[in-house]
C-alpha positions in Angstrom: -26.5 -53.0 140.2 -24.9 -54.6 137.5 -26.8 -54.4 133.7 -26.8 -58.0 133.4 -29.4 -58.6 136.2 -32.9 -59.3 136.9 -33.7 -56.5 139.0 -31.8 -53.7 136.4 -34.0 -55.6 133.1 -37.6 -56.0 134.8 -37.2 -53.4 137.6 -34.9 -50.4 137.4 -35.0 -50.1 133.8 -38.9 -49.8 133.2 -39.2 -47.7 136.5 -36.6 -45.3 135.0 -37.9 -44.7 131.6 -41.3 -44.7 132.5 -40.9 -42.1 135.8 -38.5 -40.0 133.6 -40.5 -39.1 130.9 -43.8 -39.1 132.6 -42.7 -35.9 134.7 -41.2 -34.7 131.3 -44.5 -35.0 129.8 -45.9 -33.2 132.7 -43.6 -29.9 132.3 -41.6 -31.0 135.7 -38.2 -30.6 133.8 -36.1 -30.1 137.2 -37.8 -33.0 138.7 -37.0 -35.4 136.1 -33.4 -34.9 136.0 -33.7 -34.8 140.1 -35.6 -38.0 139.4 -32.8 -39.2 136.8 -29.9 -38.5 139.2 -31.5 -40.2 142.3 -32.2 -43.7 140.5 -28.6 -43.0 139.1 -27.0 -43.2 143.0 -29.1 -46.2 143.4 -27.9 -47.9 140.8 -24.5 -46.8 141.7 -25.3 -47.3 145.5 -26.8 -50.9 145.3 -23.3 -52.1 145.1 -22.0 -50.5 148.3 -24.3 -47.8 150.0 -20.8 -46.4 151.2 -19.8 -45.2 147.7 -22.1 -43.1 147.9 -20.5 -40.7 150.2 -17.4 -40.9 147.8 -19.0 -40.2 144.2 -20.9 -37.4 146.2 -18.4 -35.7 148.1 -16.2 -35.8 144.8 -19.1 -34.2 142.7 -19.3 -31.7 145.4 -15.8 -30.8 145.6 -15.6 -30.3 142.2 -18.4 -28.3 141.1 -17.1 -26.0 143.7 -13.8 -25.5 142.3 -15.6 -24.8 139.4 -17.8 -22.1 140.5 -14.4 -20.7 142.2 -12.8 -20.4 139.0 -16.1 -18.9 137.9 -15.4 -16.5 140.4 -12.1 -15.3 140.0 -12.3 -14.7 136.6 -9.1 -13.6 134.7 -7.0 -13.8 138.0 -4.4 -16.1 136.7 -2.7 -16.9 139.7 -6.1 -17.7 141.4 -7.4 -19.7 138.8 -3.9 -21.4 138.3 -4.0 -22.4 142.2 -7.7 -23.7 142.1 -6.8 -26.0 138.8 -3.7 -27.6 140.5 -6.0 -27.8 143.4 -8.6 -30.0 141.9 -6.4 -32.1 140.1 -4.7 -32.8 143.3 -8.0 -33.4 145.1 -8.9 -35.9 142.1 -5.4 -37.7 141.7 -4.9 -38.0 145.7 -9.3 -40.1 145.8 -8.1 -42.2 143.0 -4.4 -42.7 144.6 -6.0 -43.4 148.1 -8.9 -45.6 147.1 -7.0 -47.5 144.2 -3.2 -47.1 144.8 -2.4 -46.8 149.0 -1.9 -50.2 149.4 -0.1 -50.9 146.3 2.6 -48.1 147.0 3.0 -49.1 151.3 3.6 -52.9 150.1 6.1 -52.0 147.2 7.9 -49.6 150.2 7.5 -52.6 152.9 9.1 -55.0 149.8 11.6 -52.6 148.5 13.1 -51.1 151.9 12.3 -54.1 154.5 9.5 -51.5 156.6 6.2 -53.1 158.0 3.9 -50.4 157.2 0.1 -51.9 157.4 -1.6 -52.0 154.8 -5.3 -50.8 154.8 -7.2 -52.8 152.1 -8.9 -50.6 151.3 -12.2 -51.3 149.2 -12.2 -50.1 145.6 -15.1 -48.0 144.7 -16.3 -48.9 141.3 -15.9 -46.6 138.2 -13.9 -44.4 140.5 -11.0 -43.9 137.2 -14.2 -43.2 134.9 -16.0 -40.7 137.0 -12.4 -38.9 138.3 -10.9 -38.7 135.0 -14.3 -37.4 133.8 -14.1 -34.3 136.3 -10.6 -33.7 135.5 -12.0 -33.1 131.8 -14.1 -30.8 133.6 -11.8 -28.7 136.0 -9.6 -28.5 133.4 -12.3 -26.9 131.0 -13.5 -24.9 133.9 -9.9 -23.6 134.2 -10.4 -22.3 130.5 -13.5 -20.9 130.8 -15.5 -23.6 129.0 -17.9 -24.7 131.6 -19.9 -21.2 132.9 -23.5 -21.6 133.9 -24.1 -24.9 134.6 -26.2 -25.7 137.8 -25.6 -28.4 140.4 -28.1 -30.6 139.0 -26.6 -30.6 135.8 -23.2 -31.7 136.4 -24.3 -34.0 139.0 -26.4 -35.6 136.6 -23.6 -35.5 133.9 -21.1 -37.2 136.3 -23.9 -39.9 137.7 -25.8 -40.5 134.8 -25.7 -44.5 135.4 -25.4 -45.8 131.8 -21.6 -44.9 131.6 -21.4 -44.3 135.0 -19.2 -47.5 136.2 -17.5 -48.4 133.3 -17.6 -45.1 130.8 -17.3 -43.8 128.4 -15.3 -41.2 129.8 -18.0 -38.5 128.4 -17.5 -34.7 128.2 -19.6 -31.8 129.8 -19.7 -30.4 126.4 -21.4 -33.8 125.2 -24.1 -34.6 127.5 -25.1 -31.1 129.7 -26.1 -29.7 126.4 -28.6 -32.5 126.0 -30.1 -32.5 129.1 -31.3 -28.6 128.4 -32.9 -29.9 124.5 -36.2 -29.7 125.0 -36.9 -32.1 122.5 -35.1 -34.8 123.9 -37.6 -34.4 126.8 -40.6 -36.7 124.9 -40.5 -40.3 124.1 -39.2 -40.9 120.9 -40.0 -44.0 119.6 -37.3 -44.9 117.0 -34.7 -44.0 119.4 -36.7 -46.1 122.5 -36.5 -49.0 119.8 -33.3 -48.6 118.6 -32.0 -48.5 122.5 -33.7 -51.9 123.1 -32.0 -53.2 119.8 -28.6 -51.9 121.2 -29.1 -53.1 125.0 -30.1 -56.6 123.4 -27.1 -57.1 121.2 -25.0 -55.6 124.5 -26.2 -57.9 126.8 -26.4 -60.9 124.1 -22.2 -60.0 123.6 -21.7 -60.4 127.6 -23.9 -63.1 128.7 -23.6 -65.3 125.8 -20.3 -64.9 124.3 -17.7 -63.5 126.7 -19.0 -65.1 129.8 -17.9 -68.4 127.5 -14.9 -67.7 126.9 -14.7 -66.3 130.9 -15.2 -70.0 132.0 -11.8 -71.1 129.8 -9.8 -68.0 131.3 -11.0 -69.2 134.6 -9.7 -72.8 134.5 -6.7 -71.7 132.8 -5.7 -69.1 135.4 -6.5 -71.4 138.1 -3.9 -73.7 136.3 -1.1 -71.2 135.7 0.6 -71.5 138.7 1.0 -74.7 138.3 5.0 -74.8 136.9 5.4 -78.4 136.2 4.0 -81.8 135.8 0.9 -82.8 134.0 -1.6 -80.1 135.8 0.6 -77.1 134.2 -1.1 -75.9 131.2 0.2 -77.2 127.8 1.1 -75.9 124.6 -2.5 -75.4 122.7 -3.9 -74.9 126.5 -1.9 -71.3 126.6 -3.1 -70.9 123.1 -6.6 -71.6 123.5 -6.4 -69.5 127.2 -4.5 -66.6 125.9 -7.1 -66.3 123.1 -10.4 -66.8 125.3 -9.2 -63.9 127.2 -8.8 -61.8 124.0 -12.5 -62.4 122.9 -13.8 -63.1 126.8 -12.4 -58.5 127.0 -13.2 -58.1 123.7 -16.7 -59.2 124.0 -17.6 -58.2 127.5 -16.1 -54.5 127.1 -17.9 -54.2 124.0 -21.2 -55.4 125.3 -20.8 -53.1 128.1 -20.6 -50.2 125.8 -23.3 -51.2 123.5 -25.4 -51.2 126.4 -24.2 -47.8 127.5 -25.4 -46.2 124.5 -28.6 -48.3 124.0 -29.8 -46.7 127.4 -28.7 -43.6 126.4 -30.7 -43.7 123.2 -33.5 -44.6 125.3 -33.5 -41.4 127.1 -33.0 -39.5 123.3 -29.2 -38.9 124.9 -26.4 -39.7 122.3 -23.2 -41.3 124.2 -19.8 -40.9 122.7 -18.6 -44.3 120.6 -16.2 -45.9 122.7 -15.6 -48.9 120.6 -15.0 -49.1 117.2 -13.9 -52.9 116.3 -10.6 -52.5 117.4 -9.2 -56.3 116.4 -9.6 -54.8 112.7 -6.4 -52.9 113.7 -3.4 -52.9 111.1 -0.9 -51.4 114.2 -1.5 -50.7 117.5 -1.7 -46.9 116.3 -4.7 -48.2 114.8 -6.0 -50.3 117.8 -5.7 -47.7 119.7 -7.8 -45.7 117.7 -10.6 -47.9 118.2 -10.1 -49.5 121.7 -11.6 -47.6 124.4 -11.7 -44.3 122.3 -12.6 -42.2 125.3 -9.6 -43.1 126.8 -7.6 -42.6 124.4 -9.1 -39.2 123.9 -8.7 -38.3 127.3 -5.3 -39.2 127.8 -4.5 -37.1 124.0 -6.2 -33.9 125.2 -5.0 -33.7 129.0 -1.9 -35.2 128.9 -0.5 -35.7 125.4 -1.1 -32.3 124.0 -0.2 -30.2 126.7 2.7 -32.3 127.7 3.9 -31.0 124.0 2.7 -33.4 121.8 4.5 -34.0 118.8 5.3 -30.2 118.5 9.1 -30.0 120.0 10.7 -32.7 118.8 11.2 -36.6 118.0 12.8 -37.5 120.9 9.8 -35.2 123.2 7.2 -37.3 120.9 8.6 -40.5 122.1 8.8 -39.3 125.4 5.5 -37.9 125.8 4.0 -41.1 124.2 5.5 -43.2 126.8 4.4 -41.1 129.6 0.7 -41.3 128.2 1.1 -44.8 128.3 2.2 -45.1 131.7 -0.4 -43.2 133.0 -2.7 -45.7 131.2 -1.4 -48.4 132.3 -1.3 -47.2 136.0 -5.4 -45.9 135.5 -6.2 -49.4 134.5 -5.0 -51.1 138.0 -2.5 -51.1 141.2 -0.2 -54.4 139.9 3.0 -54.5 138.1 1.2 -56.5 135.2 -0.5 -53.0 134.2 1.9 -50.9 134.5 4.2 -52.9 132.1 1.5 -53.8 129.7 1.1 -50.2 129.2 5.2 -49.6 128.7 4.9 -52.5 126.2 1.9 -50.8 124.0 4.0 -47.3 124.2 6.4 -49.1 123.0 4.5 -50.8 120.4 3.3 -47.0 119.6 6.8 -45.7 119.5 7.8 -48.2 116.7 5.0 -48.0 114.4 5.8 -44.0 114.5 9.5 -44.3 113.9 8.3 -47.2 111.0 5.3 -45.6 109.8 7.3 -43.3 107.3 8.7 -47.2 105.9 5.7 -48.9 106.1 3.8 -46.3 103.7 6.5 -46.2 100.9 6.3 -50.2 101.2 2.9 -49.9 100.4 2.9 -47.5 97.3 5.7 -49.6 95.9 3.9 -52.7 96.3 0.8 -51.1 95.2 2.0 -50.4 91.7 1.2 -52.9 88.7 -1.4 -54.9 87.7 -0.8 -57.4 91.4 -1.0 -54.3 93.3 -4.1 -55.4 94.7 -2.8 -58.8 95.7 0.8 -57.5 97.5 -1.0 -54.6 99.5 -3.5 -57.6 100.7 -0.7 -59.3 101.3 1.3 -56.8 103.5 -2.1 -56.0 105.3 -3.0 -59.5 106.2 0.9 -59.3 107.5 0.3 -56.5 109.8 -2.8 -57.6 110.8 -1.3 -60.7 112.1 1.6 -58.8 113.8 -0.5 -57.0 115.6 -3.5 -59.4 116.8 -0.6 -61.1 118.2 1.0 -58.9 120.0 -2.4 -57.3 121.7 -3.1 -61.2 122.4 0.7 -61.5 124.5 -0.1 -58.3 126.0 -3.8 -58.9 127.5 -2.3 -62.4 128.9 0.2 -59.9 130.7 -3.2 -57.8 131.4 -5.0 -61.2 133.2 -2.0 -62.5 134.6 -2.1 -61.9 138.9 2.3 -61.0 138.6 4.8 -60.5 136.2 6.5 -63.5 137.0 2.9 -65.8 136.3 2.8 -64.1 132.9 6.9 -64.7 132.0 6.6 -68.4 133.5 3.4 -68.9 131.3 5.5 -67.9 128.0 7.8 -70.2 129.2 5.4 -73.3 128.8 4.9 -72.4 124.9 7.9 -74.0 124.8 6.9 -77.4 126.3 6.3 -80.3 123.8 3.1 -81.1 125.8 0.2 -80.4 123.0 -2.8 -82.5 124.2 -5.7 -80.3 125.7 -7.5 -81.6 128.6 -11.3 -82.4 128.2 -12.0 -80.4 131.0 -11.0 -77.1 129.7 -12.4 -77.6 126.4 -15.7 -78.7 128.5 -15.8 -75.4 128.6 -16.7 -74.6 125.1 -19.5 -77.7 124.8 -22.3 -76.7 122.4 -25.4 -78.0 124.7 -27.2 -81.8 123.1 -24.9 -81.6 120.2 -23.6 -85.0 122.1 -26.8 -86.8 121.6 -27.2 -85.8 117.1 -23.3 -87.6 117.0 -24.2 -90.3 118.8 -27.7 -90.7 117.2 -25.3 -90.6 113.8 -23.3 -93.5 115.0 -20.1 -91.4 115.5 -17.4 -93.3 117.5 -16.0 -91.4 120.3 -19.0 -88.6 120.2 -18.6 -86.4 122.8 -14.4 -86.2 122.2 -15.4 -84.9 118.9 -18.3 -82.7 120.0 -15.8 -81.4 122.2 -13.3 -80.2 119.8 -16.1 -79.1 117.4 -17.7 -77.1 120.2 -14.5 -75.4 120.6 -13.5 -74.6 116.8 -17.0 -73.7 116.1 -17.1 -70.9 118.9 -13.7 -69.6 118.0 -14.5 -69.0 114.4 -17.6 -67.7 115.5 -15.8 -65.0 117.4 -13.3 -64.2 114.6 -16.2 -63.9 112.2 -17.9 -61.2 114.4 -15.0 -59.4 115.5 -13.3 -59.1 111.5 -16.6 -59.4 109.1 -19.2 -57.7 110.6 -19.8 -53.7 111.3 -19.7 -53.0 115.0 -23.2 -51.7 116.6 -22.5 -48.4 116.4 -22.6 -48.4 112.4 -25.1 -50.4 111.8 -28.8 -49.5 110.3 -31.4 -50.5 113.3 -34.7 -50.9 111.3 -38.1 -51.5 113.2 -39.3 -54.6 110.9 -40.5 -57.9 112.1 -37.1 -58.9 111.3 -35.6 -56.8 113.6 -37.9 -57.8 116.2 -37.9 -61.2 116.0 -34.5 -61.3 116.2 -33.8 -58.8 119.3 -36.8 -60.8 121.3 -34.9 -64.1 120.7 -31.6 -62.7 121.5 -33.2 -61.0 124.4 -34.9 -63.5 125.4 -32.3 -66.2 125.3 -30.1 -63.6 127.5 -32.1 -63.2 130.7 -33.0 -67.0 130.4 -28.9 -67.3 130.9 -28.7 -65.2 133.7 -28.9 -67.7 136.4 -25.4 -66.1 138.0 -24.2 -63.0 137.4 -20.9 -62.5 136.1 -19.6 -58.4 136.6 -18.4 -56.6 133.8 -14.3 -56.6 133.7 -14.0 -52.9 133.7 -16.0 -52.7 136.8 -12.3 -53.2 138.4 -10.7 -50.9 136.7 
């Protein structure tokens, strides 16, 4: 079940909140999260009822290592043995389900062998709710996670707001809210400040990025075209390369604006997992913002006890790339991933060994009465460094192969710069045909066409650089508010007419 859908907006949704609460206002605490959990597996479930058996039989398996550990107390060696047991148990679901065939058809390409290959079907959010009980066997391995029941964690790994797409949420976060007892009645700032939230969420997806999904579309059907007229052109790579920046931009962030408007429905505060990350001056700094669960994650379990920056410049580096990596590989089984992440460890690796540089820069331009101006300056400069370099790297991120992405590059440097009608069709602001030619504008629609397209691309600039992301802002209940949430809601579900899935539903 997808949040963008009919039956999620005017069936599951109402259902849920409604059920939930009403056996919370009837004392039946256990029931409602039984009640929660079950309409969570549906939600996952609808989908693919055979996932179920997967997510199940992994929250199984895991809550019983826990209890083990519980069990064995301060027998090292035990305790030791159970951790490198679950993260084996974890690593090997997420290597079979995501990775098998990948690795047989690199062996098959690599060493000539005809191994078959399985094709296996993917089941979604499987890197969200793996990683997420790896955070907890890892806790459970230091005696962080004692006296939870099976209904708890279940609940905290199912819970089907950041089930499929995150954020990658710890025990510590949400099990402790389930148990508040005054989270258990409807509270109606948070109820309205959830719709505001899921509004704005779903207004981001359907509205924005799934524009900007129709341009990647045509473009990637055009990019393995290599020459003649059909390839794509100069400004067509341009225009592409950036309607996939906003298209993930826009789509990953509507996704988690909707994740924590349901959550504050249910009075449960989810982690921010987005925090405007095309503000970034370095990709330090993006990374800080994009996907900050992640991130998080891969500091805590991998970085830090890998060593960190504790034993040395060269480890640092060393360690940074192998987070990276392991990023890079957790977003998907292609090549294209695994070097996008090696280029963003990279780009993380420089801006440590240049940060030192960079801040002496600054306080020397900084000084004088044009301080103000030069550190602008130098900001606007890194800025534009680095929005270009996260745009070449998410082409890398769409592209189906290595060799699509390098060969796409390659066309920058054609002297074809014309943009065919058809892609910037795309882009068409609806009627806005028929005011032009009612003005008497020659060639009406050519120039509604390019208008359509500017206008939407500042549009997305202007949101992404000048405005605070939902998590900061103030949500009001005024007739302001309202009005504006029912338009944007409304004008959402009238657009739903197909379904487009989130883009981190494959990862």
């Amino acid at each position: 079940m997808q949040f963008n859908s009919f039956i999620f907006i005017l069936c599951f949704l109402p259902l849920t909140v409604v059920f939930y609460f009403g056996l919370n206002s009837l004392g039946k605490k256990k029931l409602s999260q039984a009640f929660l959990l079950l309409m969570s597996l549906w939600f996952y479930g609808y989908f693919n009822a055979s996932y179920l058996l997967v997510i199940c039989s992994s929250i199984t398996v895991n809550f019983l290592l826990s209890r083990a550990m519980e069990k064995v107390g301060d027998r090292e060696g035990r305790k030791k043995g159970l951790l490198v047991l679950g993260i084996l148990f974890n690593v090997s679901l997420i290597f079979y389900f995501k990775y098998y065939d990948f690795f047989i058809s690199n062996i098959n390409a690599v060493f000539g062998s005809d191994f078959v290959l399985k094709d296996i079907v993917l089941p979604l959010g499987i890197s969200f709710f793996t990683f997420q009980q790896i955070s907890f066997i890892v806790d459970s391995y230091r005696g962080e996670t004692k006296g939870y029941s099976f209904l708890e964690y279940a609940l905290f790994v199912a819970y089907f707001p950041q089930l499929v797409a995150g954020p990658i949420v710890l025990h510590s976060e949400l099990i402790p809210q389930f148990r508040d007892e005054r989270k258990r009645k409807v509270d109606f700032d948070n109820l309205s400040k959830g719709i505001m939230l899921f509004s704005r969420g779903l207004a981001k997806k359907v509205l924005i990025a799934d524009t900007f999904g129709a341009a990647v579309t045509w473009g990637f059907d055009h990019a393995n075209i290599f020459v003649g007229e059909d390839a794509l052109r100069f400004y067509e790579i341009i225009i592409v390369m950036l309607s996939y920046t906003f298209q993930i931009y826009f789509d990953f962030s509507g996704y988690s604006d909707m994740a924590t408007g349901l959550g504050c429905m249910f009075n449960f505060n989810i982690p921010m997992n987005f925090n405007s990350p095309y503000k970034a001056l370095s990709i330090a700094d993006f990374w800080k913002r994009w996907h900050m669960t992640l991130t998080r994650f891969l500091t805590q379990y991998i970085y830090i006890p890998l060593g960190g920056n504790r034993k040395g410049k060269v480890r640092t580096y060393i360690n940074i790339m192998i987070v990276f990596l392991v990023s890079g590989i957790w977003h998907g089984a292609n090549w294209t991933f695994i070097l996008w992440g090696i280029i963003h460890g990279l780009g993380q690796c420089f801006n440590k060994v240049t940060s030192g540089f960079n801040r002496k820069i600054m306080e020397v331009a900084g000084r004088g009465k044009l301080g103000f101006l030069f550190t602008g300056v130098i900001k606007a400069i890194e800025w534009a460094v680095t929005f270009a370099f996260v745009n070449v790297a998410w082409l890398l991120f769409r592209a189906d192969s290595v060799s699509q992405w390098i060969s796409i590059l390659k066309r920058l440097g054609v002297h074809y710069y014309d943009t065919r009608s058809e892609l910037l069709d795309c882009f068409r602001i609806p009627k806005l045909t028929y005011v032009f030619e009612a003005l008497g504008v020659p060639n009406a629609d050519d120039v509604v066409l390019k208008l359509s397209l500017y206008g939407v691309m500042a549009l997305a600039f202007i949101i992404c650089l000048c405005f605070k992301n939902n998590y900061e802002r103030e949500y009001k209940r005024n007739w302001w508010s309202m009005a504006f949430t029912l338009l944007i809601l409304v004008a959402s579900v009238l657009s739903l007419s197909r379904i487009s899935t989130f883009l981190y539903f494959n990862f």
